[in-house]
C-alpha angles and dihedrals in degrees: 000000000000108000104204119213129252094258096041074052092053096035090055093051095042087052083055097050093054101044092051093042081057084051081058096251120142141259089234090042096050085043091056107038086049090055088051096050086060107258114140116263098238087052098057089042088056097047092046084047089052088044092040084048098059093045115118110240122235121253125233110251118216126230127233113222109246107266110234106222118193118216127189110252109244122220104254107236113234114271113250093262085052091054089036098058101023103263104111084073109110135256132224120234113283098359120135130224111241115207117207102240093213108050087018086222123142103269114224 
């Protein structure tokens, strides 16, 4: 029987880290299921520092700052009650709206 050496141990189980991170497992998955399969735990910590080591590290992104548009205010067109009674018609300024006392309807 071959007896491999700490660092042909470690190497082996560095190479399956990385081929299952690229199959989208985890770091904690890979850990655990390692551990279950009977490997020591220092030596799968070992092997996740030295993967974790040659990864590249992400770079911070930048963010734009939020660009201020200004946009011309459009009239709001009268609601359909307003059309329907008469109310969506403008006003002038400072003009009043005078209410017939009798009937309580909008006066032209």
């Amino acid at each position: 029987m071959t007896e491999l050496r700490n660092g042909d141990y470690i190497k082996r189980l560095v190479d399956y880290i990385e081929k299952n991170l690229s199959k989208r497992y985890t770091i904690d998955q890979l850990k655990i299921l390692l551990i279950q399969q009977g490997y020591s735990r220092a030596a799968v910590e070992k092997a996740v520092n030295i993967v974790q080591a040659r990864m590249p590290k992400p770079q911070p992104v930048a963010k734009e700052r939020p660009k201020i548009e200004f946009t011309e205010v459009q009239e709001k067109k009268p609601g359909f009650f307003a059309r329907l009674f008469g109310l969506g018609k403008k006003k002038k300024l400072g003009e009043e709206a005078k209410i017939d006392p009798e009937t309580g309807k909008l006066m032209q």
